[in-house]
TIVOBA-312460 format. One line per 8 residues: number of its first residue (from 1); their letters; for each residue x, z, y of N, C-alpha, C. Coordinates in nm, 2 decimals, padded with zeros to 4 digits. Layout:
% residues N
NUM) A) X/Z/Y/X/Z/Y/X/Z/Y | ...
***
This chain:
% residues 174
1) XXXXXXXX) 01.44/-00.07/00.60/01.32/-00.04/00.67/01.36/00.05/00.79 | 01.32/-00.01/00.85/01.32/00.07/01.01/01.25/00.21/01.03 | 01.32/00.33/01.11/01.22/00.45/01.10/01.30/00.55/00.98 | 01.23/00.67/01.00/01.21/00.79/00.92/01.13/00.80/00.84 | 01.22/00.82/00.70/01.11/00.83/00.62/01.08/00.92/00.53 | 00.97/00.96/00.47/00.92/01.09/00.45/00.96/01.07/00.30 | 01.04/01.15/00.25/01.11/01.12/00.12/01.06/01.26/00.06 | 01.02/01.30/-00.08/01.00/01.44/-00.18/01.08/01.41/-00.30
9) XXXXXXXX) 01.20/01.49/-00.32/01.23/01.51/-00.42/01.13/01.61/-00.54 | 01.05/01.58/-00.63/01.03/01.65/-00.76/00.96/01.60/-00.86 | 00.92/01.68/-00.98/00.91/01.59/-01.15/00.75/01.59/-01.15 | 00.70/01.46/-01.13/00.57/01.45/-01.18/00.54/01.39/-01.29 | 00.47/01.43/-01.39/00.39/01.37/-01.48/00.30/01.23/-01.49 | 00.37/01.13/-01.48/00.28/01.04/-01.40/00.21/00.95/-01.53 | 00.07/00.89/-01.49/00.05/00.84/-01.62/-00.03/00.70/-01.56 | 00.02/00.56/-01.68/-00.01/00.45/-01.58/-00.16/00.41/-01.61
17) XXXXXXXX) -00.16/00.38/-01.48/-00.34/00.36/-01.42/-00.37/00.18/-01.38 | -00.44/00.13/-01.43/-00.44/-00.01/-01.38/-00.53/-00.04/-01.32 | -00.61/-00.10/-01.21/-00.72/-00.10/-01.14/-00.68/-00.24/-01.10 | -00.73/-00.37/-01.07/-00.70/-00.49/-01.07/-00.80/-00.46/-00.91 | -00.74/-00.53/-00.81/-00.77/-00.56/-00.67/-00.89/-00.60/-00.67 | -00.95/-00.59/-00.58/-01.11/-00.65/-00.54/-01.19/-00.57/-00.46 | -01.25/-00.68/-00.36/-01.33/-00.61/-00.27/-01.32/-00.46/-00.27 | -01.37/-00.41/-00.12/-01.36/-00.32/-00.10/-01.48/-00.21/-00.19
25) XXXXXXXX) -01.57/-00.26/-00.19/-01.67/-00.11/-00.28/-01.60/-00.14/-00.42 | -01.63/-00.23/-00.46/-01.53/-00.26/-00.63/-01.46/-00.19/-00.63 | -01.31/-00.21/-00.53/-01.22/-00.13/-00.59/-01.20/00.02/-00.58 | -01.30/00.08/-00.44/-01.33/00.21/-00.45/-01.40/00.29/-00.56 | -01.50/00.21/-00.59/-01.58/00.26/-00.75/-01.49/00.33/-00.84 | -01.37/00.20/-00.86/-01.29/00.26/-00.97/-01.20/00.38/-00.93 | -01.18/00.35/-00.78/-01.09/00.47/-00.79/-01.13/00.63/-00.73 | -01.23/00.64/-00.69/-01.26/00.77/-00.73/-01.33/00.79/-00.84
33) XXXXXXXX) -01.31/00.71/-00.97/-01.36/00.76/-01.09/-01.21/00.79/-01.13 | -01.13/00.79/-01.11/-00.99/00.81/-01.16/-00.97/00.98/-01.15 | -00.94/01.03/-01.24/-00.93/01.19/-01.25/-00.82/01.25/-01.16 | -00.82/01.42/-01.10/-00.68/01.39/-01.05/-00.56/01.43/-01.16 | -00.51/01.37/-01.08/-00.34/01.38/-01.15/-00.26/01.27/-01.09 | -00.12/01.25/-01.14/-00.04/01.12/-01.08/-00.04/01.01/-01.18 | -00.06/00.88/-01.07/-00.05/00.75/-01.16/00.05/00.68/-01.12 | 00.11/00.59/-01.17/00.19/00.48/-01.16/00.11/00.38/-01.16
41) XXXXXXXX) 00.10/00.31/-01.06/-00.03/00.19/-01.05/00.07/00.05/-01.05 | 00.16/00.05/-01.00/00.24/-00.08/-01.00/00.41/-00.09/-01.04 | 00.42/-00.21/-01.12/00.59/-00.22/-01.11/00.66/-00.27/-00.99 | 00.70/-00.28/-00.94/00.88/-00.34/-00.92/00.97/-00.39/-00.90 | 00.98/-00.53/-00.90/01.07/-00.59/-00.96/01.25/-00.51/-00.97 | 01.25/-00.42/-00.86/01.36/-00.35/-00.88/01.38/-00.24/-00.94 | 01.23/-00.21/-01.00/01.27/-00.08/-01.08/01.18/00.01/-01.02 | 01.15/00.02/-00.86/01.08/00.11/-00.81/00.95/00.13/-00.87
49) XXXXXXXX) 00.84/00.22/-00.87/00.71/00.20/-00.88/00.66/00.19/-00.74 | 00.51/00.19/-00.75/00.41/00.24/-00.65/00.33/00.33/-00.75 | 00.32/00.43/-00.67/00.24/00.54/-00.73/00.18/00.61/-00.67 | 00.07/00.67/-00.72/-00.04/00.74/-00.66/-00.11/00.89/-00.65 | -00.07/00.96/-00.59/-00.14/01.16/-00.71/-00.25/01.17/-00.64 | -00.33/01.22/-00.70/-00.48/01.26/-00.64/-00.50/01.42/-00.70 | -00.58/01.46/-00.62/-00.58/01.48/-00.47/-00.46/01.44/-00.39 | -00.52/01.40/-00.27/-00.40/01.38/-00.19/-00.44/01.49/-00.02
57) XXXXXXXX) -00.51/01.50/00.01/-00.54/01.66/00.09/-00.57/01.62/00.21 | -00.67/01.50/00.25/-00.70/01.45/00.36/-00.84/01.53/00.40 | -00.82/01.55/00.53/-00.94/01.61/00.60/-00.98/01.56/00.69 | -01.11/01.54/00.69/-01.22/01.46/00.73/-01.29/01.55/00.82 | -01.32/01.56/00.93/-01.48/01.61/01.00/-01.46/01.76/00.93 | -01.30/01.83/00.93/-01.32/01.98/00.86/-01.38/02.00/00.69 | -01.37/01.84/00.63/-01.40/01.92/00.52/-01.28/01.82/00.44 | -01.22/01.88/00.27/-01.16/01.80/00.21/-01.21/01.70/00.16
65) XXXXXXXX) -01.13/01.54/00.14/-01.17/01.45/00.06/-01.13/01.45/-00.05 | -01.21/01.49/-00.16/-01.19/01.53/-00.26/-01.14/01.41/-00.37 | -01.15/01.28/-00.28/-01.10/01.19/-00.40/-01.02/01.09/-00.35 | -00.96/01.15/-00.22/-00.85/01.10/-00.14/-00.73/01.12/-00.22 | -00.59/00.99/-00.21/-00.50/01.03/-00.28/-00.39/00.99/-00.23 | -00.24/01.04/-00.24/-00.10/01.00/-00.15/-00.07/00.88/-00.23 | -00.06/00.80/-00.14/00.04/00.70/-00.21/00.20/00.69/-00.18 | 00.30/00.68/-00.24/00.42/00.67/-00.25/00.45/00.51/-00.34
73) XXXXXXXX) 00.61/00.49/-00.28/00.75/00.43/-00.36/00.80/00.53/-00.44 | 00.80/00.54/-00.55/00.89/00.61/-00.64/01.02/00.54/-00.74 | 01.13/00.60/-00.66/01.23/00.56/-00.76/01.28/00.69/-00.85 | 01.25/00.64/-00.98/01.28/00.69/-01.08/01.49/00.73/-01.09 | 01.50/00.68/-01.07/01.70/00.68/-01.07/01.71/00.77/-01.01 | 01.63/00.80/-00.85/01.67/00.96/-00.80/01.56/01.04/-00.80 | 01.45/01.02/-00.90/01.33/01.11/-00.86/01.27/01.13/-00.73 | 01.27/01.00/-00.63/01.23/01.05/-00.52/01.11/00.97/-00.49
81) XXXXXXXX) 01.05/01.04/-00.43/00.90/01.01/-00.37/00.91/00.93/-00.24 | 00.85/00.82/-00.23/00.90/00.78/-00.07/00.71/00.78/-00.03 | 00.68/00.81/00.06/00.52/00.81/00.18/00.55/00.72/00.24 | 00.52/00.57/00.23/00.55/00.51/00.30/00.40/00.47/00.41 | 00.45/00.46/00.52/00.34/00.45/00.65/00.28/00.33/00.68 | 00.15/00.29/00.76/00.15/00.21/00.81/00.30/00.16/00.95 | 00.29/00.25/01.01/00.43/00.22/01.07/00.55/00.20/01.03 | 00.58/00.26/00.93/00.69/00.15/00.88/00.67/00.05/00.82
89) XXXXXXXX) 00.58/00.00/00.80/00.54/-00.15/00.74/00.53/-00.21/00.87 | 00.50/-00.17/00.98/00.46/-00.24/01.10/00.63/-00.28/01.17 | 00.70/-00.18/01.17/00.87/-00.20/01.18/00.92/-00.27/01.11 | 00.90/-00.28/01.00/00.96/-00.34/00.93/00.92/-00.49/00.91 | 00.79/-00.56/00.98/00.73/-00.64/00.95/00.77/-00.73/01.09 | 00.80/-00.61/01.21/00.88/-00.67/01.36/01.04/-00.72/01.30 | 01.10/-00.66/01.23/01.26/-00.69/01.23/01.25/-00.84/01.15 | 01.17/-00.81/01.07/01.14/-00.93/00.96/01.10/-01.07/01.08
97) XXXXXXXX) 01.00/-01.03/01.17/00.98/-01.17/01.26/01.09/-01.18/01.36 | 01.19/-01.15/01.38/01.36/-01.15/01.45/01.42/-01.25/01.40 | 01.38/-01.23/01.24/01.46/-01.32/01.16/01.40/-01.46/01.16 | 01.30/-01.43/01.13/01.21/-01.55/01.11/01.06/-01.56/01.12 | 01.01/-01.59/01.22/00.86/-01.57/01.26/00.79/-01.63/01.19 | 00.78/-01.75/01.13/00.72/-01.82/01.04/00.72/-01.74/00.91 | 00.79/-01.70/00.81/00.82/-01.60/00.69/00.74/-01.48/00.73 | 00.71/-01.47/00.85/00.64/-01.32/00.87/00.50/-01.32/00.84
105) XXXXXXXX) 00.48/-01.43/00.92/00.35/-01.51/00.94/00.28/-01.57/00.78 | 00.36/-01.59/00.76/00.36/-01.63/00.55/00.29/-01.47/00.50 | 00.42/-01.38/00.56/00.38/-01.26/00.46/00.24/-01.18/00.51 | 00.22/-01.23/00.68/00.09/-01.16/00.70/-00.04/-01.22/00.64 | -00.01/-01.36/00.61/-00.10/-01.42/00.54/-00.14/-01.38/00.39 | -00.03/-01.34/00.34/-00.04/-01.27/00.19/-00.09/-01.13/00.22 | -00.07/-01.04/00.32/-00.15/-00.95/00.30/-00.32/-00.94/00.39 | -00.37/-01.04/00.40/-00.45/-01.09/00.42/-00.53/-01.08/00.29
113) XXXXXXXX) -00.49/-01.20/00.22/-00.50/-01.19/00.09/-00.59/-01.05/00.00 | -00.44/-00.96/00.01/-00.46/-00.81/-00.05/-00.58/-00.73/00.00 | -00.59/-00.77/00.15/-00.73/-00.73/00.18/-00.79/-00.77/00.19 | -00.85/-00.91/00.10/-01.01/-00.93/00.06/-01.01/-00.94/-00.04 | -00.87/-00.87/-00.15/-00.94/-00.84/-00.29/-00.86/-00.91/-00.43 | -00.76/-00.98/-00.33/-00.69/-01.07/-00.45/-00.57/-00.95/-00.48 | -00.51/-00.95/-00.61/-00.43/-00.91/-00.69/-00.28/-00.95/-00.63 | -00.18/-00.87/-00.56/-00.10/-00.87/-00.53/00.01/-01.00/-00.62
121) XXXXXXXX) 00.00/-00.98/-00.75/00.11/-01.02/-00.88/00.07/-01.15/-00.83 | -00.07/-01.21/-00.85/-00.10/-01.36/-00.83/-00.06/-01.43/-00.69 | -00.10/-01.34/-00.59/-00.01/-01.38/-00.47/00.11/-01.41/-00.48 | 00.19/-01.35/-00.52/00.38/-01.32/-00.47/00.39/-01.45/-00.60 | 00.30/-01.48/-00.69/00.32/-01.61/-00.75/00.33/-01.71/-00.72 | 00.25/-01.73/-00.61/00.18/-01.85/-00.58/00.21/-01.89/-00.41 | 00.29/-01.78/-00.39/00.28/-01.80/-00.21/00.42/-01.81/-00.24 | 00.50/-01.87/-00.11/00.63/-01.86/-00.10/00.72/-01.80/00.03
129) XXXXXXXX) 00.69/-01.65/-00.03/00.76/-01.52/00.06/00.90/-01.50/00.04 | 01.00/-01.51/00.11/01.07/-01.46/00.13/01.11/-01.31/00.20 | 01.26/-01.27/00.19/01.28/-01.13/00.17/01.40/-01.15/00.31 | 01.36/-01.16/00.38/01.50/-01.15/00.48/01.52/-01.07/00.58 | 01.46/-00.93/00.57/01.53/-00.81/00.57/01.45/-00.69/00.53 | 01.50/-00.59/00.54/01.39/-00.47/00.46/01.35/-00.44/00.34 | 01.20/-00.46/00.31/01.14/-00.42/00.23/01.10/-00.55/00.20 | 01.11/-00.60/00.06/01.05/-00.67/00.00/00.93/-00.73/00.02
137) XXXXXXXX) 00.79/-00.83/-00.04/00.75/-00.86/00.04/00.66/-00.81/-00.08 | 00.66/-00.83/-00.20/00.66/-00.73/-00.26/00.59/-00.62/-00.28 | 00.70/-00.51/-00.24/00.68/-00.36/-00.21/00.53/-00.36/-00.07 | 00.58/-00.44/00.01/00.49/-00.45/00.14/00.33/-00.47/00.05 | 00.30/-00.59/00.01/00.21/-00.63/-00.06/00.05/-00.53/-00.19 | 00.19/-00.45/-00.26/00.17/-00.35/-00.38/00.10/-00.26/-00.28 | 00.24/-00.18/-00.21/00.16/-00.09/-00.13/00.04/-00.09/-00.05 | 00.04/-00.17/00.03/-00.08/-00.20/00.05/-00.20/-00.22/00.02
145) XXXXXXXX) -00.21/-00.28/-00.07/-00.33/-00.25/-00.20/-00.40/-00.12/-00.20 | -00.30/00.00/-00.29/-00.32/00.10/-00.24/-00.38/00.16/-00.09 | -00.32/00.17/-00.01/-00.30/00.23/00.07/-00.42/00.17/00.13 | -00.48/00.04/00.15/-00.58/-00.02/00.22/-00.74/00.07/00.07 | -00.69/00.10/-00.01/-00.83/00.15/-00.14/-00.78/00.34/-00.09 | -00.70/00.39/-00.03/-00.68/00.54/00.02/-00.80/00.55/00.15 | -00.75/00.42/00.24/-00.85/00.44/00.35/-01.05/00.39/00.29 | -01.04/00.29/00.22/-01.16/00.31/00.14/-01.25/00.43/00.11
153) XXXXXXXX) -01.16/00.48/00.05/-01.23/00.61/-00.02/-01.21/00.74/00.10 | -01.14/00.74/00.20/-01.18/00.82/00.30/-01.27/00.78/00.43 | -01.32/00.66/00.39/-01.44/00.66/00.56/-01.45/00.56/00.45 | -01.58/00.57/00.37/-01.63/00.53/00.29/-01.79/00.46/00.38 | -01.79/00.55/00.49/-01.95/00.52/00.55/-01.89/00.43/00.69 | -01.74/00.48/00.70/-01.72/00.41/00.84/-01.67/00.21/00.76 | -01.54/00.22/00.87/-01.48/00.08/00.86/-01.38/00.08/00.75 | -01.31/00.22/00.70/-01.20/00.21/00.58/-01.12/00.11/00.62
161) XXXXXXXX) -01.08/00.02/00.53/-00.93/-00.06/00.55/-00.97/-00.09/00.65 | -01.05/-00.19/00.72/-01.09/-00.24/00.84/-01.00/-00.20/00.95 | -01.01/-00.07/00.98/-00.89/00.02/01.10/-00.79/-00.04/01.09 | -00.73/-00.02/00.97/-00.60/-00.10/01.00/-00.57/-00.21/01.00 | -00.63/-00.29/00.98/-00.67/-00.48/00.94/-00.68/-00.51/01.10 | -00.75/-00.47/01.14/-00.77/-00.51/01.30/-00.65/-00.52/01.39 | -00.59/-00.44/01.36/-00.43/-00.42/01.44/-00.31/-00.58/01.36 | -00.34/-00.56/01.23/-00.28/-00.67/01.17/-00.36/-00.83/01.24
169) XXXXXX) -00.48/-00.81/01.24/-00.54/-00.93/01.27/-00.51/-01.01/01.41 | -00.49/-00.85/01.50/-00.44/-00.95/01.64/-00.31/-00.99/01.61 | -00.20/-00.93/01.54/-00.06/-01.02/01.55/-00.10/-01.12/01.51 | -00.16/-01.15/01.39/-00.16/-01.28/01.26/-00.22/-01.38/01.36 | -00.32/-01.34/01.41/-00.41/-01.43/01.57/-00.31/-01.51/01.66 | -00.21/-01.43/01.69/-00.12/-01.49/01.82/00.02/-01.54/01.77
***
């Protein structure tokens, strides 16, 4: 993956949390009923998780979002935390169309998918993604999940994942 990335070495207690994908208020219901602490919300296939600690310390209009949370890559083998960004998914999703614009086009379609609600695992079953550079399609997919139910639960009255779906919508468009 293309870019700098925000890596935390240290030992969290993590405990696993399952919340199955779906629409947007659905899946926010459940997850600010989730207590804080750190979860492990997804496997892997390489071993990595996706994980999640709440609080995560987002500020809103000057006040905290109390049921905002960081999402990370965690590999267990070096205890390291990875924050992965929309922009490095967005780099990493440009090198990926270098290779092959149609495969990208596939994977933008799958994360399409993730944001209206379908379950990541059923996708990467059923679609035929390939991996020809970077970050898995995978890791892209998992994370996102996440990371599209983080903006959920912080502009809960605005657009939430929307913000970032729109930027995805005009590549997938052209």
């Amino acid at each position: 993956m293309v870019g700098k990335r925000n890596i935390y070495i240290y030992d969290i207690d993590l405990q696993k949390l399952f919340i199955p994908n779906a629409p947007r208020l659905e899946f926010t219901k459940h997850l600010e009923k989730a207590p804080y602490r750190g979860y492990e919300v997804e496997g892997i296939v390489d071993g990595r998780k996706i994980v999640i600690a709440k609080p995560g310390g987002k500020q809103a209009y000057g006040r905290m979002k109390k049921e905002d949370f960081f999402v990370f890559i965690y590999n267990p083998e070096k205890n390291s935390f990875w924050q992965i960004s929309h922009k490095q998914i967005y780099e990493d999703l440009k090198e990926k169309s270098k290779i092959s614009a149609e495969n990208t086009i596939n994977i933008l379609k799958a994360l399409k998918r993730v944001y209206n609600g379908e379950d990541p695992n059923q996708i990467l079953e059923d679609a035929d993604l390939k991996n020809l550079s970077g970050e898995s399609p995978e890791v892209l997919l998992k994370a996102y999940k996440w990371i599209w139910g983080q903006e959920d639960v912080n502009y809960p009255a605005g657009k939430g994942r929307a913000m970032s779906w729109e930027g995805w919508k005009k590549i997938e468009n052209n």
